[in-house]
Backbone bond lengths (Angstrom), bond angles and torsions (degrees), N, CA, C in turn:
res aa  C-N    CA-C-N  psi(-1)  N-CA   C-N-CA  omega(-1)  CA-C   N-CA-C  phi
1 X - - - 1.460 - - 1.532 110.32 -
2 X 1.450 115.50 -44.98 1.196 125.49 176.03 1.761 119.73 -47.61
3 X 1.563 111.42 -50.08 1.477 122.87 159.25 1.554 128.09 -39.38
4 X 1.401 95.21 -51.94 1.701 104.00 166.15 1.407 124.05 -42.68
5 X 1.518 116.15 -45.81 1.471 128.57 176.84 1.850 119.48 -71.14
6 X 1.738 96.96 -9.95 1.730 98.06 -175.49 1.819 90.63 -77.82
7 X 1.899 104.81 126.26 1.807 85.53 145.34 0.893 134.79 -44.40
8 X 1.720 130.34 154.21 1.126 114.35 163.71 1.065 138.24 -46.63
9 X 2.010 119.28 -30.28 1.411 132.33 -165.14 1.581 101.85 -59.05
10 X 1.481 116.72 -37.38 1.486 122.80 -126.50 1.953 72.37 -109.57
11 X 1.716 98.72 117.09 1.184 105.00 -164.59 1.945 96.72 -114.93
12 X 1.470 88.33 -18.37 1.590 94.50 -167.15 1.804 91.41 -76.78
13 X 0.815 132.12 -30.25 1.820 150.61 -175.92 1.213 104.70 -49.21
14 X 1.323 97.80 -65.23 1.141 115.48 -167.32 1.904 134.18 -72.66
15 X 1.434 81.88 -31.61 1.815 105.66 153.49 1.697 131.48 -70.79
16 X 1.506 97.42 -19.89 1.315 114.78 170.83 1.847 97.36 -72.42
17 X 1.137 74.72 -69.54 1.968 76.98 -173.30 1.573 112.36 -56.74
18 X 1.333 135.45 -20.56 0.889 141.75 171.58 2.047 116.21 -74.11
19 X 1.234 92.89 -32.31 1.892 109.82 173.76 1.445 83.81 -60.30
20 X 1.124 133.82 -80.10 1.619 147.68 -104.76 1.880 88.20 -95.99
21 X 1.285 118.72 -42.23 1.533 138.33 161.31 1.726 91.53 -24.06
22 X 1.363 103.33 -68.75 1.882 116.93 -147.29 1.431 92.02 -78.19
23 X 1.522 119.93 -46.21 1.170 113.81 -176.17 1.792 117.38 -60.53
24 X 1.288 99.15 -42.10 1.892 100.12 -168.35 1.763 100.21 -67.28
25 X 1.617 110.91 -27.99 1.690 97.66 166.62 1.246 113.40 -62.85
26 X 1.035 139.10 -58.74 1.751 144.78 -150.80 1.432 94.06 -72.98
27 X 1.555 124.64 -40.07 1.520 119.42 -175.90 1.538 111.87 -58.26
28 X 1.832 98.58 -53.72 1.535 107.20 -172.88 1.222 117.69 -80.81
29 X 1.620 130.08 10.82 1.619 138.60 163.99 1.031 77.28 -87.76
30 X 1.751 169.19 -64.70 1.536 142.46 -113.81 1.550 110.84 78.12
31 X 2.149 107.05 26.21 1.501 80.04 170.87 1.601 104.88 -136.01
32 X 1.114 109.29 76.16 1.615 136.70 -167.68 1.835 95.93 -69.85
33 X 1.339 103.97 -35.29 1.798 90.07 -175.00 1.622 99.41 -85.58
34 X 1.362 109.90 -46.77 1.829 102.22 178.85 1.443 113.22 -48.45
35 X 1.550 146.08 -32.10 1.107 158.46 169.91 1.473 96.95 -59.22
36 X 1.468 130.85 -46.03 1.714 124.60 -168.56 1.693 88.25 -74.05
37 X 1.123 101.89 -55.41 1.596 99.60 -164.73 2.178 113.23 -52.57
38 X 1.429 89.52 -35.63 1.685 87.40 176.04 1.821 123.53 -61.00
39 X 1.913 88.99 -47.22 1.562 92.31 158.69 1.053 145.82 -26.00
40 X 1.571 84.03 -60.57 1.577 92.25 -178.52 1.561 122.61 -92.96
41 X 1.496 115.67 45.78 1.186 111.77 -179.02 1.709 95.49 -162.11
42 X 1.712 121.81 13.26 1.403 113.74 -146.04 1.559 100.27 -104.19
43 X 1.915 106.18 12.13 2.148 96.54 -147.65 1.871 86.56 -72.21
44 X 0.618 116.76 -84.67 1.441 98.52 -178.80 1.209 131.06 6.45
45 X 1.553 107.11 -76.71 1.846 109.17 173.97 1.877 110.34 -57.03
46 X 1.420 119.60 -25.91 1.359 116.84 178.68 1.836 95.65 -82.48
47 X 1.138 146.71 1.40 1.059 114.15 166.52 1.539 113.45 -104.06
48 X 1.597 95.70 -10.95 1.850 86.96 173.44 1.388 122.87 -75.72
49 X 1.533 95.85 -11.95 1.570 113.34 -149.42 2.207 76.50 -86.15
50 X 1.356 121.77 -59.58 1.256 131.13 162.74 1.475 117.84 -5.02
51 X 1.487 108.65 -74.68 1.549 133.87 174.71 1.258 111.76 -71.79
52 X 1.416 136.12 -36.78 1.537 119.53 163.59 1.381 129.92 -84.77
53 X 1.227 124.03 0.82 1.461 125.61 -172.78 1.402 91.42 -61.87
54 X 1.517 131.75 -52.13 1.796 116.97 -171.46 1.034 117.05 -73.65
55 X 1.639 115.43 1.01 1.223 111.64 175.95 1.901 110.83 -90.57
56 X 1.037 92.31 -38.54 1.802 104.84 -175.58 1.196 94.21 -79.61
57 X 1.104 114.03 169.29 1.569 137.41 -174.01 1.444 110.90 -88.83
58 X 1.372 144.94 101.62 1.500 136.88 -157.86 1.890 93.36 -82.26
59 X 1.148 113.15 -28.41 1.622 102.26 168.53 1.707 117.23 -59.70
60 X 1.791 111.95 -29.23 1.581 105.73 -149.49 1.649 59.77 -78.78
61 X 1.643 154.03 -77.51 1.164 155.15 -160.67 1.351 109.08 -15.41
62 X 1.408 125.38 -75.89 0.926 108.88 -158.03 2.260 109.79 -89.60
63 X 1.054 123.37 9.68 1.244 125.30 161.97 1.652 108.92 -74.96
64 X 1.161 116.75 -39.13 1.527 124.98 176.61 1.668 117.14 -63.29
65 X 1.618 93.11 -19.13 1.917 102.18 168.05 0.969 95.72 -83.11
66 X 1.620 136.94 -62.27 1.124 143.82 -154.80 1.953 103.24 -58.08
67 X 1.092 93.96 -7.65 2.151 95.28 -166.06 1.743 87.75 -94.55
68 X 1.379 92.63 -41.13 2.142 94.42 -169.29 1.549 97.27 -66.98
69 X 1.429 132.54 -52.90 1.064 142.41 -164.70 1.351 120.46 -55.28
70 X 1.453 117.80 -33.10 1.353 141.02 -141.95 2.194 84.43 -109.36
71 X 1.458 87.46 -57.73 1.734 90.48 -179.82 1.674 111.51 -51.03
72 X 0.856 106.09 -35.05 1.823 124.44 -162.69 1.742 83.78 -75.39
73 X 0.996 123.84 -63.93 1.401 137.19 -161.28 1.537 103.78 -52.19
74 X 1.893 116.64 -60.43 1.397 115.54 153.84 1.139 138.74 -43.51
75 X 1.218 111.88 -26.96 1.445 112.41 -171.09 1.114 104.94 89.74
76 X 0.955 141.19 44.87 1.408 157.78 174.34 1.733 125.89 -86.69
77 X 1.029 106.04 36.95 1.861 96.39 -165.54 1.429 123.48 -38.03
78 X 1.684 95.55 -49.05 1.825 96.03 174.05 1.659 106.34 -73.13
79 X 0.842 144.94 -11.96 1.886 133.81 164.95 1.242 107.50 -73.62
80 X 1.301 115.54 -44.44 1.401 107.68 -172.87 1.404 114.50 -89.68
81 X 1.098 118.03 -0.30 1.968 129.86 160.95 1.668 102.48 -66.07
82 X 1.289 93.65 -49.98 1.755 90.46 -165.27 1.319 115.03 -84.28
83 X 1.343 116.10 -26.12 1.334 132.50 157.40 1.743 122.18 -27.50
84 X 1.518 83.08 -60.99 1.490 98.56 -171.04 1.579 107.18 -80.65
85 X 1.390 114.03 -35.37 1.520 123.86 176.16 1.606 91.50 -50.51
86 X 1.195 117.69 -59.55 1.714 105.11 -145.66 1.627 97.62 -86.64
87 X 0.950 152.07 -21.91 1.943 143.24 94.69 1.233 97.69 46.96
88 X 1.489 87.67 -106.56 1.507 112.96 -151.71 1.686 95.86 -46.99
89 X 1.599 120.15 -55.75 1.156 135.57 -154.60 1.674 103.70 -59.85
90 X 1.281 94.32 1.02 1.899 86.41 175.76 1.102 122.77 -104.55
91 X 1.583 124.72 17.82 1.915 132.76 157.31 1.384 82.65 -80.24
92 X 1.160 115.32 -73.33 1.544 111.00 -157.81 1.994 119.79 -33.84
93 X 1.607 107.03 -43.47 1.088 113.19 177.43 1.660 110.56 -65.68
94 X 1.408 117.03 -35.07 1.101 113.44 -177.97 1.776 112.62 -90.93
95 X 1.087 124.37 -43.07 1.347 102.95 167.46 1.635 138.17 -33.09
96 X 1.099 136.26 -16.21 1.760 117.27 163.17 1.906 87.30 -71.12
97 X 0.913 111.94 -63.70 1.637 107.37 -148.62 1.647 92.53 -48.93
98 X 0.912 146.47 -34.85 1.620 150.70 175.50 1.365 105.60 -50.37
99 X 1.790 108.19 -70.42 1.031 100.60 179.12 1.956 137.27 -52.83
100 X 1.458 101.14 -23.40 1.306 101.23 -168.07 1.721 100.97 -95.32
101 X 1.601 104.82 -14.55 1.833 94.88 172.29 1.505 104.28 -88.53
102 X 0.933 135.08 8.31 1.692 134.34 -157.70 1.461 106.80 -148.76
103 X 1.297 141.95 11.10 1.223 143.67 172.32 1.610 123.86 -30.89
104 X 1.294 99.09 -28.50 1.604 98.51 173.47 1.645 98.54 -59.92
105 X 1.242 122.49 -47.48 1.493 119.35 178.59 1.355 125.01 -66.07
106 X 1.340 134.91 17.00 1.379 143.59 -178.34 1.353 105.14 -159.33
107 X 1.330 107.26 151.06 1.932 120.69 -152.40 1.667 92.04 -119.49
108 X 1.000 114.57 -8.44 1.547 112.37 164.26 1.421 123.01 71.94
109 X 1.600 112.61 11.62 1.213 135.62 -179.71 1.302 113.58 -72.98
110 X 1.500 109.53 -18.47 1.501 111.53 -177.37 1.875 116.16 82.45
């Protein structure tokens, strides 16, 4: 609900609320140390995640919480597995198109 209220412009806002999203799952599964350990290894995925938010749709974002949230809420384990699978799975879809509009940000080394 909180996401809904970020403008669109305000991308840094919205990543905050979007951190705190990933974090309150991993806390409330019982996995508070796997969450330290992602942190501390995630600057990378937080800067693609940075550079594609204007590219992705911050509505398709936050409906895709609303699918994990909603599953979690049912009692749903398998909805909210796939939920979150197909989530996560949307840097991945969007990274080439990032990389090839934003190249100053990637060394192309692979």
């Amino acid at each position: 609900a909180r996401q809904k209220q970020v403008p669109h412009d305000d991308r840094a806002a919205f990543l905050r609320l979007d951190e705190l999203f990933h974090h309150t799952l991993a806390t409330a599964a019982g996995r508070a140390y796997a969450w330290s350990v992602i942190e501390s290894v995630k600057a990378q995925m937080d800067r693609v995640r940075f550079l594609s938010v204007d590219d992705l749709q911050i509505g398709r974002l936050i409906e895709q919480h609303e699918r994990i949230v909603d599953a979690i809420a049912a009692g749903d384990v398998g909805g909210a597995e796939q939920a979150l699978r197909m989530h996560l799975r949307e840097i991945l879809k969007s990274l080439p198109e990032i990389a090839r509009s934003r190249e100053e940000f990637f060394d192309g080394t692979g």
